[in-house]
N, C-alpha and C positions, 0 to 999 in steps of 0.2 A: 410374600416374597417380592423384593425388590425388582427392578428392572435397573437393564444397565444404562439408561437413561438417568438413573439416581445414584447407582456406586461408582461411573465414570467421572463425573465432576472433583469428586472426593477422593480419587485415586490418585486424579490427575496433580491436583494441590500437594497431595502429600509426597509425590514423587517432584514438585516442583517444574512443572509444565504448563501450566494453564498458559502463560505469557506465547510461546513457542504456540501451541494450540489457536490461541485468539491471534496471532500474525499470522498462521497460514489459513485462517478464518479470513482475514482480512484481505490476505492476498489474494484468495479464492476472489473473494466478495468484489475486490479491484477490477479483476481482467475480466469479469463477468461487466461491472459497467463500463467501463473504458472502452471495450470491444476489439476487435478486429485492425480497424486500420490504427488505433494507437498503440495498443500493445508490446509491438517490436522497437517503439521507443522509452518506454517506461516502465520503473517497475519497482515493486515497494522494497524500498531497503532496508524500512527498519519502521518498529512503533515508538515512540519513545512517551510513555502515558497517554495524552491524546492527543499527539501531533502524530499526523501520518507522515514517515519519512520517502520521497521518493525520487528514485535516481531515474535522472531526463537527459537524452543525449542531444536534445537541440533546444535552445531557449525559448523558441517558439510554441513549442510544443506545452511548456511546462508554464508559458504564459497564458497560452487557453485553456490549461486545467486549472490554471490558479480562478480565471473569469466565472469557471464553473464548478469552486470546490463547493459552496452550499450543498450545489444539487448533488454531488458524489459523495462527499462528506455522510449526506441525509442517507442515500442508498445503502451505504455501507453498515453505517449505523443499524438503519433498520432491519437487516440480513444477521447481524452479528451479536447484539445487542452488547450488554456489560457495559463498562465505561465507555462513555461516548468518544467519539474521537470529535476535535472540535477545528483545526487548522492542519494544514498542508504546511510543508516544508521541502524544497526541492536541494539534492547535494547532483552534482557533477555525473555522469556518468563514465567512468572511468574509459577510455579509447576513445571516447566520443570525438568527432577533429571538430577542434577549434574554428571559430569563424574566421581568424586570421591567415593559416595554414591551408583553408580550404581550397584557394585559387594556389598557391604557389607552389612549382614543384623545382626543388634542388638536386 
């Protein structure tokens, strides 16, 4: 008899999930390295084959993950397995204020 270690993979395919599945793998596997103080700035918005997508509300922030995506890149990889994920890609994070707006109040 099977275990469902074996008929969930094959479920999941045929219902068309595995994608959904392996990004909230990833996102899991994210906030687990990212930790604590980064967290409330960043956050995976999207896989798109092995570019990890991720929405950063200050440019600082998503300049020292870019310094350190090997080392998260590697962690995630190794927690998630399947297609490796290979590069980072930062999009906007939507209400984030702007550097320019930051000081000026109307």
């Amino acid at each position: 008899m099977e275990g469902i270690e074996a008929i969930l993979p094959r479920v999941l395919r045929r219902l068309g999930a595995t994608g959904q599945v392996r990004q909230v793998r990833i996102e899991a596997a994210f906030a687990k390295v990212c930790g604590d103080y980064i967290r409330p700035h960043v956050r995976v918005y999207g896989v798109e084959r092995s570019v990890l997508v991720l929405a950063c509300a200050h440019p600082a922030i998503a300049h020292q993950i870019q310094i350190e995506a090997a080392t998260i890149l590697d962690s995630i990889n190794a927690e998630v397995g399947g297609r490796p994920l290979t590069r980072l890609r930062f999009v906007p994070e939507a209400g984030s204020p702007s550097v320019l707006s930051r000081g000026r109040r109307e």
